[in-house]
DSSP file (Angstrom, degrees, kcal/mol; ACC not computed):
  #  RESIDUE AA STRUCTURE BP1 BP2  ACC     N-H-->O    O-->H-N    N-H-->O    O-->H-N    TCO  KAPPA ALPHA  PHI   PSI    X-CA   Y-CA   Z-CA
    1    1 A X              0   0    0      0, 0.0     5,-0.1     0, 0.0     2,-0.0   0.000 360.0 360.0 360.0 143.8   12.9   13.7  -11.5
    2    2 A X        -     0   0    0      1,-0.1     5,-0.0     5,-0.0     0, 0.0  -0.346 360.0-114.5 -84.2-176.6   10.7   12.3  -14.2
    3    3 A X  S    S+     0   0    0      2,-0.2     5,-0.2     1,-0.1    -1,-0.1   0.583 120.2  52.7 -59.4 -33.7    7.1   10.7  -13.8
    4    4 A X  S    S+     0   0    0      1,-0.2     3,-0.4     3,-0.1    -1,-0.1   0.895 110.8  43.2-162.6 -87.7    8.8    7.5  -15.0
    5    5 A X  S    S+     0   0    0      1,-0.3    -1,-0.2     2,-0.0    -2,-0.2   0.098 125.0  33.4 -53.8 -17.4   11.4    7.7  -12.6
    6    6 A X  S    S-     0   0    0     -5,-0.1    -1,-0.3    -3,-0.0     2,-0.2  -0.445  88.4-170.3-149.2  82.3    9.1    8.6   -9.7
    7    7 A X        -     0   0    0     -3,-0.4    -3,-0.1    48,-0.1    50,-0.1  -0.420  30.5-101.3 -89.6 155.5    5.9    6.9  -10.3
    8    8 A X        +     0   0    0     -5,-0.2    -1,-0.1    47,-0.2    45,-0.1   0.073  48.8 175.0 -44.8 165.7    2.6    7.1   -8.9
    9    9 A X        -     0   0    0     -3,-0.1    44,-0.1    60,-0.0    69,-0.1   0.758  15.4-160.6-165.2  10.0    2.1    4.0   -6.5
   10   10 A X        +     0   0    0     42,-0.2     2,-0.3     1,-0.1    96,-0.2   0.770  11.3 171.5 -67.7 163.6   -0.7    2.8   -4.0
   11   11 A X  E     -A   52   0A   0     41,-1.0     2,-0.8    94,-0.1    41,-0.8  -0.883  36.2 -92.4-156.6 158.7   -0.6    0.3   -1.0
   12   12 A X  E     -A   51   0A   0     92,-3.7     2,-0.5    -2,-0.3    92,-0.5  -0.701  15.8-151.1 -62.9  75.3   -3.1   -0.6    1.6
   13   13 A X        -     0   0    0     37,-0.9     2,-0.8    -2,-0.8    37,-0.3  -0.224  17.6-169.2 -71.5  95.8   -3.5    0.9    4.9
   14   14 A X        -     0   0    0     88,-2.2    87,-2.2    -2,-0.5    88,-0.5  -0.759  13.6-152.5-111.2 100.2   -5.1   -2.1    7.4
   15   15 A X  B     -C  100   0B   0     33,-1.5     2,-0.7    -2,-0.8    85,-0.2   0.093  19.1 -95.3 -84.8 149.3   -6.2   -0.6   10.6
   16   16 A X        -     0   0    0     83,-1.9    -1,-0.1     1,-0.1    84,-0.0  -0.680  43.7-114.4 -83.3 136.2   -6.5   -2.4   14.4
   17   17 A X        -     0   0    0     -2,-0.7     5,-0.2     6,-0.1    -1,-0.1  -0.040  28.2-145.8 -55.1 147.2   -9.7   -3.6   15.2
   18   18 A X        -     0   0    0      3,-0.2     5,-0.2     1,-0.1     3,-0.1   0.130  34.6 -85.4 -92.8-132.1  -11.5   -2.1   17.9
   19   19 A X  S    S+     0   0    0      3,-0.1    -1,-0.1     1,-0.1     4,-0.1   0.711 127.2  58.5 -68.8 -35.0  -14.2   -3.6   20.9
   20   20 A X  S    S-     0   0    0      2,-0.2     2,-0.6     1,-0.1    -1,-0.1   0.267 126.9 -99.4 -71.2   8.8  -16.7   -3.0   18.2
   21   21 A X  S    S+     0   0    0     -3,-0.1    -3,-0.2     1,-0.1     2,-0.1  -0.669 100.5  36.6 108.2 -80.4  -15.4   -5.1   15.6
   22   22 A X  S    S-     0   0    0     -2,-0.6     2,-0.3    -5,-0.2    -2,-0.2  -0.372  96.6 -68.7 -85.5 153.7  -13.8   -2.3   13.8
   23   23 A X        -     0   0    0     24,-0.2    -6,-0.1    -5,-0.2    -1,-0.1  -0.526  52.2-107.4 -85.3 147.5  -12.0    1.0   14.4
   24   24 A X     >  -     0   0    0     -2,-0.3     4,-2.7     1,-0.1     5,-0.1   0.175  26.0-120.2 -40.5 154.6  -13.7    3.6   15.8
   25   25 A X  T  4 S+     0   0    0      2,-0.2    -1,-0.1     1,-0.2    -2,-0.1   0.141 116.4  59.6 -98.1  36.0  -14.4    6.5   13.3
   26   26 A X  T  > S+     0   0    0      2,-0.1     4,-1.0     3,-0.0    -1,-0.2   0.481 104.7  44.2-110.4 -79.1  -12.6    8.6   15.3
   27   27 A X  H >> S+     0   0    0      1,-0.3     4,-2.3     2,-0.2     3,-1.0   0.936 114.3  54.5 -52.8 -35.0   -9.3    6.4   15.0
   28   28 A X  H 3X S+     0   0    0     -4,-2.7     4,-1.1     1,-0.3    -1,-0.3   0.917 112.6  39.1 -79.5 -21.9   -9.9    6.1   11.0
   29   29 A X  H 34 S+     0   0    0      2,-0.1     4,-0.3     3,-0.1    -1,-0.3   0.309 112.9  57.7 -91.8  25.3  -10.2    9.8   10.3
   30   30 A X  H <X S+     0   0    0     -4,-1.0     4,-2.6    -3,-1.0    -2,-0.2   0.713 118.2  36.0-110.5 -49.1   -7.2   10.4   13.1
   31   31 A X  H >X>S+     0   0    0     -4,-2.3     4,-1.5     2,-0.2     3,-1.0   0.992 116.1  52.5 -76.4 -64.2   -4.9    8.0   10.7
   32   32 A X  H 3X5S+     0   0    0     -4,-1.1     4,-3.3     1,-0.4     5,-0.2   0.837 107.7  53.8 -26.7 -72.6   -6.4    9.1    7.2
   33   33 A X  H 3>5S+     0   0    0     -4,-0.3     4,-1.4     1,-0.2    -1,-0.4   0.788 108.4  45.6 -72.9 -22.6   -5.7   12.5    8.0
   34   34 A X  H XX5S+     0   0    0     -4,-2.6     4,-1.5    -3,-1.0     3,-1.1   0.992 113.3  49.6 -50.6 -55.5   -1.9   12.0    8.9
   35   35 A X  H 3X>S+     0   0    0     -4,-1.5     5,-1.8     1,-0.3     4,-0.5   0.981 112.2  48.2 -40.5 -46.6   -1.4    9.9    5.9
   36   36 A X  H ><<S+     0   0    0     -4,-3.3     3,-0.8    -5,-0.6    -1,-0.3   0.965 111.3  54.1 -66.7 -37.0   -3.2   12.8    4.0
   37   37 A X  H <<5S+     0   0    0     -4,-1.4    -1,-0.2    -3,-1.1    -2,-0.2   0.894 106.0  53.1 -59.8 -47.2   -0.7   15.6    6.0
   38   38 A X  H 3<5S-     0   0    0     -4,-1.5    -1,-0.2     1,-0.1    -2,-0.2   0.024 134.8 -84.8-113.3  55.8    2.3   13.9    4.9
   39   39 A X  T <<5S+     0   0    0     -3,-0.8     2,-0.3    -4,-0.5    -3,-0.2   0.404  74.7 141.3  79.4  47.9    1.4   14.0    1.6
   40   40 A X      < -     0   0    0     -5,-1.8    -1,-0.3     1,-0.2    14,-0.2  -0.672  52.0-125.2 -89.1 129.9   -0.8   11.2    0.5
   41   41 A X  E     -B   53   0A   0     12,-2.2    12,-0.6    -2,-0.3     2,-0.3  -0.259  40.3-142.5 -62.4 175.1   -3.5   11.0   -1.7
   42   42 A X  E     -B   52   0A   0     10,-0.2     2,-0.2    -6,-0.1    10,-0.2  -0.697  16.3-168.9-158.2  94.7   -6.3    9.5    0.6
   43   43 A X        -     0   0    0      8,-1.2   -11,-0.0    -2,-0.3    -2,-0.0  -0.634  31.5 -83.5-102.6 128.1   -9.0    7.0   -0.4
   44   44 A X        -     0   0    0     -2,-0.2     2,-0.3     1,-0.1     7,-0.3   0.477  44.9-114.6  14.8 141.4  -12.3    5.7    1.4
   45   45 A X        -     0   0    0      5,-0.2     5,-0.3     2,-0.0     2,-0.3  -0.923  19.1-162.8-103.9 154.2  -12.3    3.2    3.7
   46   46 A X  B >   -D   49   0C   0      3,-5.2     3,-1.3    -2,-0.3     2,-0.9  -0.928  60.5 -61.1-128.1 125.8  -13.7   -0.1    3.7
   47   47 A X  T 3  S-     0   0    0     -2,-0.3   -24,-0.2     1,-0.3   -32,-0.1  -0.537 127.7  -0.8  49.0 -99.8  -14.0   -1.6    6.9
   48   48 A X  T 3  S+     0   0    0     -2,-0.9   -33,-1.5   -26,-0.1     2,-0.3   0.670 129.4  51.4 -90.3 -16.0  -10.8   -2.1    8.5
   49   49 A X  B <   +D   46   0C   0     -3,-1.3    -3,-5.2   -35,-0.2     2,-0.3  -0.838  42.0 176.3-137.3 143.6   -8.7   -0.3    5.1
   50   50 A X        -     0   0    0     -5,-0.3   -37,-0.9   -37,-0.3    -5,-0.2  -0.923  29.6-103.4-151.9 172.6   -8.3    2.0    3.0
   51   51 A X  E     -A   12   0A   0     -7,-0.3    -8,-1.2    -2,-0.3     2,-0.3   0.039  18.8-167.3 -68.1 168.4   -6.0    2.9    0.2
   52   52 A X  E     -AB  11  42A   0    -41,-0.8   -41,-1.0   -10,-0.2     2,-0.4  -0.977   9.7-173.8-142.9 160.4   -3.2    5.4    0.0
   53   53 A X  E     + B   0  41A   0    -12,-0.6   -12,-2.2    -2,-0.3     2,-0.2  -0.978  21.0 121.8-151.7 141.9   -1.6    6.6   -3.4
   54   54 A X        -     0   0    0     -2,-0.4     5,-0.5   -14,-0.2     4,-0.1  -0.472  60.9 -51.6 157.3 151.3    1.3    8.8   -4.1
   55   55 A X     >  -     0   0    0      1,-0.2     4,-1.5    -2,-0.2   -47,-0.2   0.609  46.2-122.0 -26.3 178.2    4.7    9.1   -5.7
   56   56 A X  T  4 S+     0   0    0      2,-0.2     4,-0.4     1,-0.2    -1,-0.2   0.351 115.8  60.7-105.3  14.2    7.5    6.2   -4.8
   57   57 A X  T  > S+     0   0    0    -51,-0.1     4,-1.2     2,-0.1    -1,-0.2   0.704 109.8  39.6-107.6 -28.2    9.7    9.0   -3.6
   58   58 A X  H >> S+     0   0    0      2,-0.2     4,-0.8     1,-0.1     3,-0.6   0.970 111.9  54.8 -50.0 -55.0    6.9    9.9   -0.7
   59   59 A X  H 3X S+     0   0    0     -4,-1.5     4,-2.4    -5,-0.5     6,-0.3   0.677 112.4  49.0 -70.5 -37.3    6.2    6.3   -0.1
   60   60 A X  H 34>S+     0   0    0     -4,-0.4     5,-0.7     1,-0.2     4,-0.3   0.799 112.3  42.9 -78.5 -32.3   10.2    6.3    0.6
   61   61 A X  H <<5S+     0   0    0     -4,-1.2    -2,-0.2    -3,-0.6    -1,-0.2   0.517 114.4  50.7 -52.2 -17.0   10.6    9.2    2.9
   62   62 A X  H  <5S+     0   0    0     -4,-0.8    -3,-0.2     3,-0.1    -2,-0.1   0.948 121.1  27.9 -92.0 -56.5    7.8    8.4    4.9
   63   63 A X  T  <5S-     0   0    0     -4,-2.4    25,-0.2     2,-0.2    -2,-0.1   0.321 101.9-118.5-106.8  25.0    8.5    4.9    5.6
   64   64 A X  T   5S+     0   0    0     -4,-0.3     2,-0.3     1,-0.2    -3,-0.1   0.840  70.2  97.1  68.3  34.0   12.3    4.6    5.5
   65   65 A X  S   <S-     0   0    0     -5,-0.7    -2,-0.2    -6,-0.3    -1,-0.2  -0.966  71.8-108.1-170.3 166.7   12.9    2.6    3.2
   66   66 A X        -     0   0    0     -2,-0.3    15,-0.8     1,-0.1     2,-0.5  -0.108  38.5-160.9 -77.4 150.6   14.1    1.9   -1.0
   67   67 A X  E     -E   80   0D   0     13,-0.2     2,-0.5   -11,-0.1    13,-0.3  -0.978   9.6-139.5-141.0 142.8   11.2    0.6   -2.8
   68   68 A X  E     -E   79   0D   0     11,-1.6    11,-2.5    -2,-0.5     2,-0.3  -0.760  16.8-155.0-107.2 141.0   11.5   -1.3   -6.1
   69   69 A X        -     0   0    0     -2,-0.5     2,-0.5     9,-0.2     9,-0.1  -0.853   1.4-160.4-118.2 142.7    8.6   -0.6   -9.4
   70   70 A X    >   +     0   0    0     -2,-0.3     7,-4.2     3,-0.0     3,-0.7  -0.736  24.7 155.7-149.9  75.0    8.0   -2.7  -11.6
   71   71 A X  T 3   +     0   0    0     -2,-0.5     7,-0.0     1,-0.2    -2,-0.0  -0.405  63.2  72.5-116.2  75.0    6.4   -1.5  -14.8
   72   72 A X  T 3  S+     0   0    0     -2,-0.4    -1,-0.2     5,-0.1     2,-0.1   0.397  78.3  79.2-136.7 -17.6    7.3   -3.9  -17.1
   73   73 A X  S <  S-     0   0    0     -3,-0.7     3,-0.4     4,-0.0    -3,-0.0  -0.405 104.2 -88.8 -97.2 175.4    5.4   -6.4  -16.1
   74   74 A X  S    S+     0   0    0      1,-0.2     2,-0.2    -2,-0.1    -3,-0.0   0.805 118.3  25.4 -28.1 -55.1    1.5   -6.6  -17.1
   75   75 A X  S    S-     0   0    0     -5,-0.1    -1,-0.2    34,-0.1    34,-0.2  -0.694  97.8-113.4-162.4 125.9    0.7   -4.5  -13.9
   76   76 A X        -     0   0    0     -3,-0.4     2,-0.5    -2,-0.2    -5,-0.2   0.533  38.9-153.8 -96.3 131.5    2.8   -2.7  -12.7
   77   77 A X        -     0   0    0     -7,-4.2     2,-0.4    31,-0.1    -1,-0.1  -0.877   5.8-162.1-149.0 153.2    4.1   -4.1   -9.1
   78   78 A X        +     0   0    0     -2,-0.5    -9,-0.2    28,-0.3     2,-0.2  -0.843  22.1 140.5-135.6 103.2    5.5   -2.6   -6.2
   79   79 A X  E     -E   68   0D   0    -11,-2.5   -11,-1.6    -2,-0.4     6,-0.2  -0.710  46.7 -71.3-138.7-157.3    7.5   -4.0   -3.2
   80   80 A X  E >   -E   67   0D   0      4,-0.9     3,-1.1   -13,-0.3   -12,-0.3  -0.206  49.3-101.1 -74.9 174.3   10.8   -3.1   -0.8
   81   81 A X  T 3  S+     0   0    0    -15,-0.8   -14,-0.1     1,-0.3    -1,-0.1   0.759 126.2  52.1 -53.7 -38.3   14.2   -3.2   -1.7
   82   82 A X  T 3  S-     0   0    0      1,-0.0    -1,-0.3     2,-0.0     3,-0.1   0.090 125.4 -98.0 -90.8  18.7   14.3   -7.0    0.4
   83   83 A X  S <  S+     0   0    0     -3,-1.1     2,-0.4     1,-0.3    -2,-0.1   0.904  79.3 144.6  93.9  38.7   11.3   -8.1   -1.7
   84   84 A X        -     0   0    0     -4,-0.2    -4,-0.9     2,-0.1    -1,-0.3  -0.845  46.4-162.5-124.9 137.6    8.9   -7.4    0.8
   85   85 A X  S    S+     0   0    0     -2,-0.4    20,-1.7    -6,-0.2     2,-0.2   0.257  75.9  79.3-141.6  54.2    5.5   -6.1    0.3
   86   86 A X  B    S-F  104   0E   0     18,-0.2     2,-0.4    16,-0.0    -6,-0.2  -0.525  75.2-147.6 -97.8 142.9    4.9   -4.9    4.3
   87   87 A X        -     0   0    0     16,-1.3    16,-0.4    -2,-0.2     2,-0.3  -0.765  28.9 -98.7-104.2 166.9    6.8   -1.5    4.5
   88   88 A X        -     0   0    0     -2,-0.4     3,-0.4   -25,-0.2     4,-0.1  -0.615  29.5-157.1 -96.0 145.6    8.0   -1.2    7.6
   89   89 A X    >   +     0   0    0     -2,-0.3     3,-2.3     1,-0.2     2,-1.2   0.849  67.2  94.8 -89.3 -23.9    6.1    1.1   10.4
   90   90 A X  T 3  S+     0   0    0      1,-0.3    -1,-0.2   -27,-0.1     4,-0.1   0.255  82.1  55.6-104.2  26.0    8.7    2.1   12.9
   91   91 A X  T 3  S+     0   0    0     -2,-1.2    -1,-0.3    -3,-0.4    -2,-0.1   0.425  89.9  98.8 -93.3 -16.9    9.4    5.6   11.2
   92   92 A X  S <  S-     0   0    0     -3,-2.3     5,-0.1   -29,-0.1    -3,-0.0  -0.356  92.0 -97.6 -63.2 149.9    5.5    6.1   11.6
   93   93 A X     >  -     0   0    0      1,-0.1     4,-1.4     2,-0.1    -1,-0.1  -0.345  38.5-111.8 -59.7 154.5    4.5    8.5   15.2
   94   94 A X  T  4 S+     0   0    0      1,-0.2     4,-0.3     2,-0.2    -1,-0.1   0.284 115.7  58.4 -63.4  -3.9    3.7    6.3   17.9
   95   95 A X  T  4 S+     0   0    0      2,-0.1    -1,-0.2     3,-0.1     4,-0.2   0.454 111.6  41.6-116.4 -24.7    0.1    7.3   18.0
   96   96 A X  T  > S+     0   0    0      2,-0.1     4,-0.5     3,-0.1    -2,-0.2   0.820 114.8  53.8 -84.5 -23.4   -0.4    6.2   14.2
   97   97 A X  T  < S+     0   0    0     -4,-1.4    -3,-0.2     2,-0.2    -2,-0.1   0.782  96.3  60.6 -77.8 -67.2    1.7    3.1   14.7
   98   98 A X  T  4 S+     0   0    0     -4,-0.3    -1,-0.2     1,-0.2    -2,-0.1   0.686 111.9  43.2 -66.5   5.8   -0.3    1.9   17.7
   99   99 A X  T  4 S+     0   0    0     -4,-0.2   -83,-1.9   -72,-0.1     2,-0.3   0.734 101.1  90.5 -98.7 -42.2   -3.8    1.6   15.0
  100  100 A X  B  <  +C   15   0B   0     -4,-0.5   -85,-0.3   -85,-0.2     3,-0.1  -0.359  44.2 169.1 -85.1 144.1   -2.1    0.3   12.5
  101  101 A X        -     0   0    0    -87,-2.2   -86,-0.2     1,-0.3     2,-0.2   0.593  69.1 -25.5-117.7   2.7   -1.4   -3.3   11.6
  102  102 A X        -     0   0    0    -88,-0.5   -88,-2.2   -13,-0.0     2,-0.4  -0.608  36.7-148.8-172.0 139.0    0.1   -3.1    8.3
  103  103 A X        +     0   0    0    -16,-0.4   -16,-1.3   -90,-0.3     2,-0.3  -0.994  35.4 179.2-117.0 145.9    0.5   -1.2    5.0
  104  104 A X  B     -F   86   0E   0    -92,-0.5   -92,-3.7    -2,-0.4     2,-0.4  -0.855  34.3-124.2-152.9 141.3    1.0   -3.3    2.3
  105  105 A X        -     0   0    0    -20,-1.7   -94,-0.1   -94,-0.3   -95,-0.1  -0.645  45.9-104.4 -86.6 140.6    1.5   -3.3   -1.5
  106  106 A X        -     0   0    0     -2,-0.4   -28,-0.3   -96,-0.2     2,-0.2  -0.585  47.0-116.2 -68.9 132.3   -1.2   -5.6   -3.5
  107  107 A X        -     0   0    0      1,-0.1     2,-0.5   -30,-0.1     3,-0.1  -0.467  46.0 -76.3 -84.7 176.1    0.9   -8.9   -4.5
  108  108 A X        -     0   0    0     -2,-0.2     3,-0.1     1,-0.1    -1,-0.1  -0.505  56.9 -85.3 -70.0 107.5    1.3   -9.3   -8.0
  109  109 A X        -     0   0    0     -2,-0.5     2,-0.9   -34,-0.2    -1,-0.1   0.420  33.6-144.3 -26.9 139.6   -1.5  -10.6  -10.0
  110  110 A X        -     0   0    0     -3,-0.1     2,-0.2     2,-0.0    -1,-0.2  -0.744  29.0-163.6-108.1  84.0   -1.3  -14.6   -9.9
  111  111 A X        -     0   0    0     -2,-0.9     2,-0.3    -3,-0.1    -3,-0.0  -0.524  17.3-114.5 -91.6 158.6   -2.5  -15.0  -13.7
  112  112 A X        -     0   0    0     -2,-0.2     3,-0.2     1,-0.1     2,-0.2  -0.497  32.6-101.3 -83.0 133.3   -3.8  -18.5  -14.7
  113  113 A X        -     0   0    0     -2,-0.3    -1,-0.1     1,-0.2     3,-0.1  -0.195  46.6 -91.9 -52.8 118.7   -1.9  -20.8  -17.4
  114  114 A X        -     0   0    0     -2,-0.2    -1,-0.2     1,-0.1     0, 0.0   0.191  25.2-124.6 -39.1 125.4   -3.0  -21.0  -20.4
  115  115 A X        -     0   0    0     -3,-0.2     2,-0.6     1,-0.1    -1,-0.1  -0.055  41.0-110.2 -42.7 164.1   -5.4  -23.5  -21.6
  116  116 A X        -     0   0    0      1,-0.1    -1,-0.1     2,-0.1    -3,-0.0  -0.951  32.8-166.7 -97.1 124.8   -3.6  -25.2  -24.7
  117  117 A X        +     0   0    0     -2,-0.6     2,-0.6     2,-0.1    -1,-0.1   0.317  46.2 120.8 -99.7  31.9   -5.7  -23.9  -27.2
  118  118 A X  S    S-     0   0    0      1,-0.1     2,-0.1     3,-0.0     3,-0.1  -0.820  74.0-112.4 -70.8 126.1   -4.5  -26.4  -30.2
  119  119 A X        -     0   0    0     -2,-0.6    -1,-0.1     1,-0.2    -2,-0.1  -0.299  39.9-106.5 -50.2 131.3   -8.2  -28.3  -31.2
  120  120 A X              0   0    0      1,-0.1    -1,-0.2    -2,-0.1    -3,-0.0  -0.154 360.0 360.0 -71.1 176.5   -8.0  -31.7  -30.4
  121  121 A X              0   0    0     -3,-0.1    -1,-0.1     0, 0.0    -2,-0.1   0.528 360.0 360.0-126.3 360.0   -7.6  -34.4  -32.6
């Protein structure tokens, strides 16, 4: 399978808060490092998230389901087969599952309509 044909991909990992505000740094390097075992690249966190990156044919084994790319556009954008840009957890273990509250594809840039640039008259 080409690069083309199995492209690189990210989405967003968003973690359950704990009593402290935040999750424990216990519970973020517990998730991180599954994601990173079943074969995810594995990004920083900030606060409650961090990213994850790795082909669309991992991103489809992992979480069970077809995912459509979309590099045609400006940048490039990435959701489910239903148009969704949640993957679904319940393929995830039950101990990664209960931390998480979503991973999520970035939605698609909202860019603003062009001024008319014709000089008044």
């Amino acid at each position: 399978m080409s690069q083309t044909d199995d492209p690189t991909v990210s989405a967003v990992v968003t973690l359950k808060e704990g009593d402290a505000g935040g999750p424990t740094q216990e519970t973020t390097a517990r998730i991180k490092a599954h994601f990173g075992a079943v074969g995810f690249e594995v990004h920083a966190p900030l606060f409650a998230s961090f990213s994850i990156g790795a082909r669309q044919s991992v991103f489809e084994q992992v979480f069970g389901t077809l995912l459509v790319v979309d590099q045609e556009t400006l940048a490039t954008t990435v959701t489910t087969a239903d148009g969704s840009l949640d993957l679904p957890l319940a393929q995830l273990p039950d101990e990664v599952r209960a931390d998480v509250v979503s991973v999520a594809f970035m939605p698609p840039f909202d860019f603003p309509t062009p001024i008319d640039s014709a000089p008044p008259k």
